[in-house]
C-alpha positions as CSV (number, residue, x, y, z in Angstrom):
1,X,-38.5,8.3,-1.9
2,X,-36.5,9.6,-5.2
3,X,-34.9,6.9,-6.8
4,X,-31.5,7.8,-8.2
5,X,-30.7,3.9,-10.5
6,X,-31.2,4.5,-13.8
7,X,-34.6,3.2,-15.4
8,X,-32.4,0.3,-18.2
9,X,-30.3,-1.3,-14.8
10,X,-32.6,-3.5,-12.8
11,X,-29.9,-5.8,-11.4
12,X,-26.5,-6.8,-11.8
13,X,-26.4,-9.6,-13.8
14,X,-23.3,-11.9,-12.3
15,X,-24.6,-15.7,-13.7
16,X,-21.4,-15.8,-15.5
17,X,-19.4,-16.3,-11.8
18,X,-19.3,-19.0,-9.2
19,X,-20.2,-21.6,-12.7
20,X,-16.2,-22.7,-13.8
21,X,-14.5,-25.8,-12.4
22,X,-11.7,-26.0,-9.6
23,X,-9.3,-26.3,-11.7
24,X,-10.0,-23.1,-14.2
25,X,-10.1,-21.0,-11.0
26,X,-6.7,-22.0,-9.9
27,X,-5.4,-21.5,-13.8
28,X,-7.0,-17.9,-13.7
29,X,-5.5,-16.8,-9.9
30,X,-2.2,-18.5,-10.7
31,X,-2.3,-16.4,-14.2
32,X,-3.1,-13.3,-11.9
33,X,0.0,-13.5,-9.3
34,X,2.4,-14.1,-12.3
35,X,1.0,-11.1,-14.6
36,X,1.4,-8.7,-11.2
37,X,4.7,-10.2,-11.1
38,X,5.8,-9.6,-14.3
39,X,4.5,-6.4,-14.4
40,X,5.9,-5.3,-11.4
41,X,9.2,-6.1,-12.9
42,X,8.2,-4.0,-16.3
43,X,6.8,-0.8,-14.2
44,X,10.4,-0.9,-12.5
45,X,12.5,-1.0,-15.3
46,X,9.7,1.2,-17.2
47,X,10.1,4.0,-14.4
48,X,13.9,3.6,-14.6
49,X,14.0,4.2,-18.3
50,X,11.4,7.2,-18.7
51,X,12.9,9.3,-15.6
52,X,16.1,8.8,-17.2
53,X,15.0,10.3,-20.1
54,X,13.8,12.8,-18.4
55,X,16.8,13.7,-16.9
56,X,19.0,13.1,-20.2
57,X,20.2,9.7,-19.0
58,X,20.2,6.7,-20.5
59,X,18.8,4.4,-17.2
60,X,19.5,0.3,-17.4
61,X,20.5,-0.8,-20.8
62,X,23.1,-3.8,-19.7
63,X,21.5,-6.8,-18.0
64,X,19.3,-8.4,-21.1
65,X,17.8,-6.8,-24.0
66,X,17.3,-3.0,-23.7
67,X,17.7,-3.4,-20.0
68,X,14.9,-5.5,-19.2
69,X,16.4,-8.0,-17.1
70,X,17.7,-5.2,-14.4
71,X,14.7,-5.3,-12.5
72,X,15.0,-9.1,-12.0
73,X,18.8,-8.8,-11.0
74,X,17.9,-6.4,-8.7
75,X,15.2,-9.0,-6.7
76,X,17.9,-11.4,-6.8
77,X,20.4,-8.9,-5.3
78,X,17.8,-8.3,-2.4
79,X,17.2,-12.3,-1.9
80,X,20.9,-12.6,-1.1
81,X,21.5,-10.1,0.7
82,X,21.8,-10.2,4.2
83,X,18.5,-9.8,6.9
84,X,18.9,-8.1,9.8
85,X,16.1,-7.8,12.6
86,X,16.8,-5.3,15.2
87,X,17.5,-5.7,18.3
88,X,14.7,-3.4,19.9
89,X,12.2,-5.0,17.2
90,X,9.0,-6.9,18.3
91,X,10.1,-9.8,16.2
92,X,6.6,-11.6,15.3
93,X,5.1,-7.9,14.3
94,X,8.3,-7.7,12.1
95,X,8.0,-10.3,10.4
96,X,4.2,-10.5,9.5
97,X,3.9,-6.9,8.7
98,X,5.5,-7.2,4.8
99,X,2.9,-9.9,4.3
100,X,0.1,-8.1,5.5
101,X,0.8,-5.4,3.1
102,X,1.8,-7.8,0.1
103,X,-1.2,-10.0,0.2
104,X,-4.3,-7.2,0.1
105,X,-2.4,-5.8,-3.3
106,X,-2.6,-9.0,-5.1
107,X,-6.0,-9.8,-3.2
108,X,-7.5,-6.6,-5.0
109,X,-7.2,-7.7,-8.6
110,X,-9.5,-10.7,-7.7
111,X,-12.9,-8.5,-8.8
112,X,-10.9,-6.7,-11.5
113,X,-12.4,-7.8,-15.4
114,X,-10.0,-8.0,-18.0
115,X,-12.4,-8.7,-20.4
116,X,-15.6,-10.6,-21.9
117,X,-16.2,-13.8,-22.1
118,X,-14.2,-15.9,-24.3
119,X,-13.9,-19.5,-25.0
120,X,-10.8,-21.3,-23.0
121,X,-8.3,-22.3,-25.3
122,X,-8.5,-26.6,-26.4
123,X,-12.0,-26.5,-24.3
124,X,-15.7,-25.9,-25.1
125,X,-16.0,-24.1,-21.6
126,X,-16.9,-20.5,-21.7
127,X,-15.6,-18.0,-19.4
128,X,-15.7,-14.5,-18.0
129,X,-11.8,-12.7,-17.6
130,X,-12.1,-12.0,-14.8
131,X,-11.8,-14.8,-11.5
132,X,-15.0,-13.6,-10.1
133,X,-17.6,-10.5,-9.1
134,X,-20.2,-9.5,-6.6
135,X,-23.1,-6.9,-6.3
136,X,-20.2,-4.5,-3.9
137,X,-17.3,-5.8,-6.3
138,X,-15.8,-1.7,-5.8
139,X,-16.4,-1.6,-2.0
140,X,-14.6,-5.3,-1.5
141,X,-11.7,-3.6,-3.3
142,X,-11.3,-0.4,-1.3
143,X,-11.9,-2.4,1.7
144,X,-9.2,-5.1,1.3
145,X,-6.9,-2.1,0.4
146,X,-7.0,-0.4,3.5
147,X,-6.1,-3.8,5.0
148,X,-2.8,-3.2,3.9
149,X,-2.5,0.3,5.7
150,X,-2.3,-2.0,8.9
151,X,1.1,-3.9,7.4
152,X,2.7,-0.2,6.8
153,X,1.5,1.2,10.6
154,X,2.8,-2.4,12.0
155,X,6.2,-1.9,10.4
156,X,6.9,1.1,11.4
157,X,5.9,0.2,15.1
158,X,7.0,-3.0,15.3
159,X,10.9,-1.8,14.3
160,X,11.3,0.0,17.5
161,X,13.0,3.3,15.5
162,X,11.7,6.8,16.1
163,X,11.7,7.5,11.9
164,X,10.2,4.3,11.4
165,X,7.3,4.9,13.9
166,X,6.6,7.8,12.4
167,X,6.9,7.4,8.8
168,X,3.9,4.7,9.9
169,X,1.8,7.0,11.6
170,X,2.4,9.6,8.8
171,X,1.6,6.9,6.2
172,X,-1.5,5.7,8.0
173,X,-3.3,9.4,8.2
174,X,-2.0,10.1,4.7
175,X,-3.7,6.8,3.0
176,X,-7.1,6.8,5.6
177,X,-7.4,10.8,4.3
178,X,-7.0,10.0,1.1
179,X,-9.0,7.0,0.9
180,X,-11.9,9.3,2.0
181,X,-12.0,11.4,-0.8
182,X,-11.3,8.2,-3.0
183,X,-14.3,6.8,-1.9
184,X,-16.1,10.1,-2.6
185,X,-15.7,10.1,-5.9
186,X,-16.8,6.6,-6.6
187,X,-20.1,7.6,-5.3
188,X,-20.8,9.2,-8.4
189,X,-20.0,6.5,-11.1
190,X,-22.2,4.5,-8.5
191,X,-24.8,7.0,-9.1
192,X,-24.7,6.7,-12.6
193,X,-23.9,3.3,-13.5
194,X,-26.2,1.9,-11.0
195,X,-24.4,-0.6,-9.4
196,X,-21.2,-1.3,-7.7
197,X,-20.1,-4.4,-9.7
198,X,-17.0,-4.0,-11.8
199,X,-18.5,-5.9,-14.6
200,X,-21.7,-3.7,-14.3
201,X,-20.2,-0.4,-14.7
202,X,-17.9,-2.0,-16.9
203,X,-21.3,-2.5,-19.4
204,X,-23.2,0.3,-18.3
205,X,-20.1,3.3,-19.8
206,X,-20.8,1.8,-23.3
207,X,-19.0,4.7,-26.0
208,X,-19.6,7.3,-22.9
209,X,-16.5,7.4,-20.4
210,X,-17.6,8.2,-17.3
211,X,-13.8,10.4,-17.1
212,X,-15.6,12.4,-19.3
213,X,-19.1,12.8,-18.0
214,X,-17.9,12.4,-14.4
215,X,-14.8,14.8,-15.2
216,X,-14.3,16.0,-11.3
217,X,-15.1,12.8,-10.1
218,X,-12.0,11.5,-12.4
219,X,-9.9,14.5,-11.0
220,X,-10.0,14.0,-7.9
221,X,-9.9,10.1,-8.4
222,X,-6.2,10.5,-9.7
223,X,-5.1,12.8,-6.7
224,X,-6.4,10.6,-4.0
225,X,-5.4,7.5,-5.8
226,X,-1.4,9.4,-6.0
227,X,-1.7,10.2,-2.3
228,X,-3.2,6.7,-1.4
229,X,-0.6,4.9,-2.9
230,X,2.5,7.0,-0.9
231,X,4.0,7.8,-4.7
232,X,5.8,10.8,-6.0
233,X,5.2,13.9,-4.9
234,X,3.2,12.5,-2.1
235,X,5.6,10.1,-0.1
236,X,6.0,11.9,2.4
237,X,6.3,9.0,4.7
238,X,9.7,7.8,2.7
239,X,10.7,11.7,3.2
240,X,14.7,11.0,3.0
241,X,15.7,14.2,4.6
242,X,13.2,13.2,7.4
243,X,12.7,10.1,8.3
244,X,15.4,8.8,6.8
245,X,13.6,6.4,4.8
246,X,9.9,5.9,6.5
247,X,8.6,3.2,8.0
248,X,10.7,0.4,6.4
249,X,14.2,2.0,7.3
250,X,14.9,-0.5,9.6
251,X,14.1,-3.2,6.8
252,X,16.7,-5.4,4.6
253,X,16.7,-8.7,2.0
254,X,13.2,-10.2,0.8
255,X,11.3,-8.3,3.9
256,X,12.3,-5.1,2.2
257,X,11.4,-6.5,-1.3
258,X,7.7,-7.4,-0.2
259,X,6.8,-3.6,0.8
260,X,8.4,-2.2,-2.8
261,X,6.2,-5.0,-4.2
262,X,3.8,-3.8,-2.4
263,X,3.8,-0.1,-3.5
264,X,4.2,-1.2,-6.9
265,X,1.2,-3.7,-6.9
266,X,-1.0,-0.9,-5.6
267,X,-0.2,1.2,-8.4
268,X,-1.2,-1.5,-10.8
269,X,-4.6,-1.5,-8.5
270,X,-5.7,2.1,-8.6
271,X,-4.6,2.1,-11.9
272,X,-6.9,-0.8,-13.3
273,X,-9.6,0.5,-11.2
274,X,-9.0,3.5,-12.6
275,X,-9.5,2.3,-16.0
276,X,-12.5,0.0,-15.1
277,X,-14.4,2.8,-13.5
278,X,-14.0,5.7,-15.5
279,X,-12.1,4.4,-19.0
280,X,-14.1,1.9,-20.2
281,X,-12.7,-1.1,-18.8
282,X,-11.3,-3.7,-21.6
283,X,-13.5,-2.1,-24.0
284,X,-11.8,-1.0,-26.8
285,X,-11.5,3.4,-27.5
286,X,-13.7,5.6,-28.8
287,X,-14.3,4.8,-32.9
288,X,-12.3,1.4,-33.0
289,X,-15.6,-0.8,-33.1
290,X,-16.7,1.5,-35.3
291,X,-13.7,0.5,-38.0
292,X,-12.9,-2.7,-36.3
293,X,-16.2,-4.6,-35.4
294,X,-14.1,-7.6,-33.5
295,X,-12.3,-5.3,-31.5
296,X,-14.4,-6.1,-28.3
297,X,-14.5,-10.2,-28.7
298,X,-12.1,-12.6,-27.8
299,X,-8.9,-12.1,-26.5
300,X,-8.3,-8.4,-28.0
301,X,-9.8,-6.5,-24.9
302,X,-6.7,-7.3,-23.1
303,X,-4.8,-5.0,-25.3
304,X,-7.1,-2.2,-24.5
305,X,-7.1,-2.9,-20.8
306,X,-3.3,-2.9,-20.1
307,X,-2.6,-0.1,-22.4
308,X,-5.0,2.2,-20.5
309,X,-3.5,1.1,-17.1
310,X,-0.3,1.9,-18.4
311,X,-1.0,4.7,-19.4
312,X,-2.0,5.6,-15.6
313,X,1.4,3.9,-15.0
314,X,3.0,6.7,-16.9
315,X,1.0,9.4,-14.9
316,X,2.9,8.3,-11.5
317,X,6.2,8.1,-13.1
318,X,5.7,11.4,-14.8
319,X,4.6,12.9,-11.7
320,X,7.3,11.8,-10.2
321,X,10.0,13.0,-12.4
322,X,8.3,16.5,-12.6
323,X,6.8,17.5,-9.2
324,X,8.8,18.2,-5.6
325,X,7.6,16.7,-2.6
326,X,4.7,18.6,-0.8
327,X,5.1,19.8,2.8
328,X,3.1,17.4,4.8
329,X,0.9,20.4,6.9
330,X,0.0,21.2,3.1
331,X,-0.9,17.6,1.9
332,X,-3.1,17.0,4.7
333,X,-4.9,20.5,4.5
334,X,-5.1,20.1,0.8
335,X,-6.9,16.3,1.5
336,X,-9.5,16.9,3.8
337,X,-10.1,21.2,3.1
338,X,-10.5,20.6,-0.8
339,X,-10.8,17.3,-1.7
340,X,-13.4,16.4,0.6
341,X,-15.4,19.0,0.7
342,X,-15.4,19.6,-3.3
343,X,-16.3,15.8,-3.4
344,X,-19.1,16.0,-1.6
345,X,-20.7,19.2,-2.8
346,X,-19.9,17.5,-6.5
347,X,-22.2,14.1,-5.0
348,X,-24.9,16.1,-4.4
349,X,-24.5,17.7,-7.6
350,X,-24.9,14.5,-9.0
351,X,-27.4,13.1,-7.4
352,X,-29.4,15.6,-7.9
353,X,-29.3,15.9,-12.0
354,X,-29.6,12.0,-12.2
355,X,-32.8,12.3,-9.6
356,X,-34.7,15.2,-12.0
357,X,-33.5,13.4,-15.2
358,X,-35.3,10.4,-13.8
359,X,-38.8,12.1,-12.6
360,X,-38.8,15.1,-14.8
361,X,-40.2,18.3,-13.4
362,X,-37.5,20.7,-13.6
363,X,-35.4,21.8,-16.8
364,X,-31.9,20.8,-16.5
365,X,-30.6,24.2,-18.3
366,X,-31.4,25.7,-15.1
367,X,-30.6,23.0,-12.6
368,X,-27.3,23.2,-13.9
369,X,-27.1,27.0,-13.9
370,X,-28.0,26.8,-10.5
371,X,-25.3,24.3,-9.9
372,X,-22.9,25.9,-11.2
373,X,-23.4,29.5,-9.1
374,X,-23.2,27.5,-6.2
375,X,-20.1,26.1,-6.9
376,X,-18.8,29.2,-7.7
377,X,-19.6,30.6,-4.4
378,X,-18.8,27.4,-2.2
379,X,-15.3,28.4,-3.8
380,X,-14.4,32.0,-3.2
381,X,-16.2,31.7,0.4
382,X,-13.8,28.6,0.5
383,X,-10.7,30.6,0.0
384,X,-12.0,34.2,1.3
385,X,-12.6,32.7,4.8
386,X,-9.7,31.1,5.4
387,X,-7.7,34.5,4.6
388,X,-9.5,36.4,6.6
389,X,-9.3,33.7,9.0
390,X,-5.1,34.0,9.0
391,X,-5.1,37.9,8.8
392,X,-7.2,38.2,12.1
393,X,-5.2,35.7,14.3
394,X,-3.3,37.5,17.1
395,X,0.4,37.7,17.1
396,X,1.9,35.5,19.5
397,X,4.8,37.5,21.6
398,X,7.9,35.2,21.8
399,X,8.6,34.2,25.2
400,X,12.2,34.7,26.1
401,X,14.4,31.6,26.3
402,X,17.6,30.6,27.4
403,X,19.4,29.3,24.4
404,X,21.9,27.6,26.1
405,X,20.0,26.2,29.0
406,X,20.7,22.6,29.5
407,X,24.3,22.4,27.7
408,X,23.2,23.0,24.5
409,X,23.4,25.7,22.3
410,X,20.2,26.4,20.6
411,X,19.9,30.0,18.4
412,X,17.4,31.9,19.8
413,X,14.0,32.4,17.4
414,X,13.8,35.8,16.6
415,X,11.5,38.3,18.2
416,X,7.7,37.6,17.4
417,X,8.1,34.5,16.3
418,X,9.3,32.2,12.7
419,X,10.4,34.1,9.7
420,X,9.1,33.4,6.7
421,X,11.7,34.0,3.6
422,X,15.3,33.8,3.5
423,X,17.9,33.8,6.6
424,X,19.4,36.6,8.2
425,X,23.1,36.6,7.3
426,X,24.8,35.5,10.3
427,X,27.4,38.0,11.9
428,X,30.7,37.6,14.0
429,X,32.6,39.6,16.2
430,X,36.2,40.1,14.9
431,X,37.8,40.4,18.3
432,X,36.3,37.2,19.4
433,X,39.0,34.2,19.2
434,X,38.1,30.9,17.2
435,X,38.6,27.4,19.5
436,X,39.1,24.4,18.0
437,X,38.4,21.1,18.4
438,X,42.0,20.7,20.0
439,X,41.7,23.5,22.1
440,X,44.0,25.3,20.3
441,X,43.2,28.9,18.7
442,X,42.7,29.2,15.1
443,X,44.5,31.9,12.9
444,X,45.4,32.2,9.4
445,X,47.8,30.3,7.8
């Protein structure tokens, strides 16, 4: 059997975890919920601001300095106002299903490293960043996030609404989809880190990114992690002109509050696992250690690690200032007929460079020649196919219909079927008199 861990990792090395006192871990979780908090607050007011911009607005400027404070008058404003539970709404459902998707996104950030070890402040203890780690640190993550898919699908059941039932149904095959191809690409910075801890891959990247060496692996990483999180242009299960509002239109006051605390918290999730997986983690860019030797030690590396994660931050709000919302048909094709499939011909890819790198045998010039051919062909039979595939369905003949069967007047399709493209312009017979509401026939005036 090939091996496929690289020859320098023979174990993660997680002695630092499971060794500080009670009282240290409670410091670093309650440290955690408030820095989610507060940044939750930032990431609104941040998205706010740069969309405005955008759009040559000027966004919140009133409530404290530069603004920053509307984002905390906006809680309060949802705290006060007034909760309403429907009347058709399975009560207990209603109730738990915010918490079940609040709790998973702050749950996540437990295996998340912020940085090395460093000395606690007015102690001589000695302590990883980071409240704790295990050899499937990456997999617990992805795991307790689809946990929260439950308190979205529950929601929109529970509220007894038609949009809200199915803005939960189309969120829950949107984020299972896109956690598939998520999980794909993680399978190669598993492959070539060697382990799934997040402090292990964390120390295995070094001055080499794996966004770099793992560039389609990182690509497809940022899709899935847009689609997973319902955001801009992917939310289609908020789609206004839709659903109305997805599967929490039937929500109000704090309830409402926990699922946009939600969303926001698992942006601040993919986007820190972003940065752990395939930026480097805490460790500082490229050439700073190089003219700052202290840039790595102490408290520093939490400078590198929230920049990077918000500059993921910026990618969502960019994205959603730019981009128009995808059609879902289109979404989910695009999910499970490209991102899937390219993900796993890109594993074996992988796997197979980091198995002949290890034994030898076979020059890699010409492994990745190979490779690359492949590739080449897996995509034009991917997109030749499916044309010919559309040219050679039969047309389906129309089947005639009453459009005013059952008291209601429906417009007939037209002959052989949907139209793609504009309207016909719609014609009237002049001789034809104009009823109103009233009863009474219309004429000019």
């Amino acid at each position: 059997m090939i091996s496929i861990v690289p020859l320098a990792t023979t174990g993660d090395d997680l002695s630092a975890f499971g060794q500080d006192p009670w009282w240290l871990v409670l410091v670093k979780a309650v440290l955690i919920f408030l820095v989610l908090v507060l940044l939750t607050l930032f990431n609104i007011w941040f998205e706010r601001r740069v969309v405005a911009r955008m759009q040559h607005r000027i966004g919140p400027n009133v409530h404290g300095p530069f603004g920053l404070l509307q984002s905390l008058a906006d809680g309060v404003k949802l705290a006060l106002k007034e909760d309403i539970i429907p009347k058709a709404a399975d009560k207990v459902v209603f109730l738990i299903a915010p918490v079940i998707a609040t709790i998973p996104a702050f749950v996540t950030f437990a295996v998340i490293p912020f940085g090395p070890e460093v000395e606690v402040p007015f102690t001589d203890i000695t302590t990883p960043l980071q409240l704790t780690d295990m050899p499937v640190a990456v997999l617990f993550v992805m795991a307790i996030a689809s946990v929260g898919i439950y308190g979205i699908v529950l929601g929109g059941w529970s509220s007894g609404s038609t949009y809200s039932l199915l803005g939960g149904l189309r969120s829950s095959a949107q984020m299972i989809s896109y956690e598939v191809a998520m999980g794909l690409a993680l399978v190669a910075v598993f492959l070539y880190a060697g382990s799934m801890s997040t402090s292990g891959i964390v120390e295995a990247q070094g001055d080499f990114w794996y966004a770099l060496i793992l560039a389609p692996s990182f690509v497809i990483y940022l899709i899935s992690m847009v689609g997973e999180t319902n955001r801009a242009p992917f939310d289609l299960p908020e789609a206004e002109g839709e659903l109305v509002g997805g599967f929490h239109t039937e929500y109000s006051s704090l309830k409402f509050a926990l699922f946009f605390l939600a969303e926001y918290i698992n942006m601040a999730t993919v986007s820190a696992l972003a940065t752990t997986l395939f930026l480097g983690g805490w460790a500082a860019p490229w050439g700073v250690v190089h003219i700052w030797p202290g840039a790595n030690e102490g408290y520093w590396p939490l400078l590198w690690f929230f920049g990077k994660v918000m500059f993921f931050i910026f990618i969502f709000i960019w994205l959603r200032g730019t981009l128009p919302r995808l059609r879902y048909d289109q979404f989910m094709h695009f999910g499970w007929k490209r991102l899937i499939p390219i993900s796993l011909l890109w594993i074996v890819a992988v796997a197979t460079i980091r198995s002949v790198r290890l034994e030898g045998g076979i020059d890699t010039q010409y492994l990745l020649g190979g490779i690359g051919v492949l590739a080449v062909l897996f995509v034009v039979l991917f997109f030749v196919g499916e044309k010919e595939q559309a040219e050679n369905e039969p047309e389906s003949a129309a089947a005639p219909t009453d459009s005013h069967a059952g008291g209601y007047p429906v417009p007939p399709m037209p002959e052989g079927g949907a139209v793609r493209g504009p309207a016909q312009a719609l014609t009237f017979r002049r001789d034809e008199p104009v009823t109103t509401a009233a009863g009474n026939q219309g004429g000019g005036s």
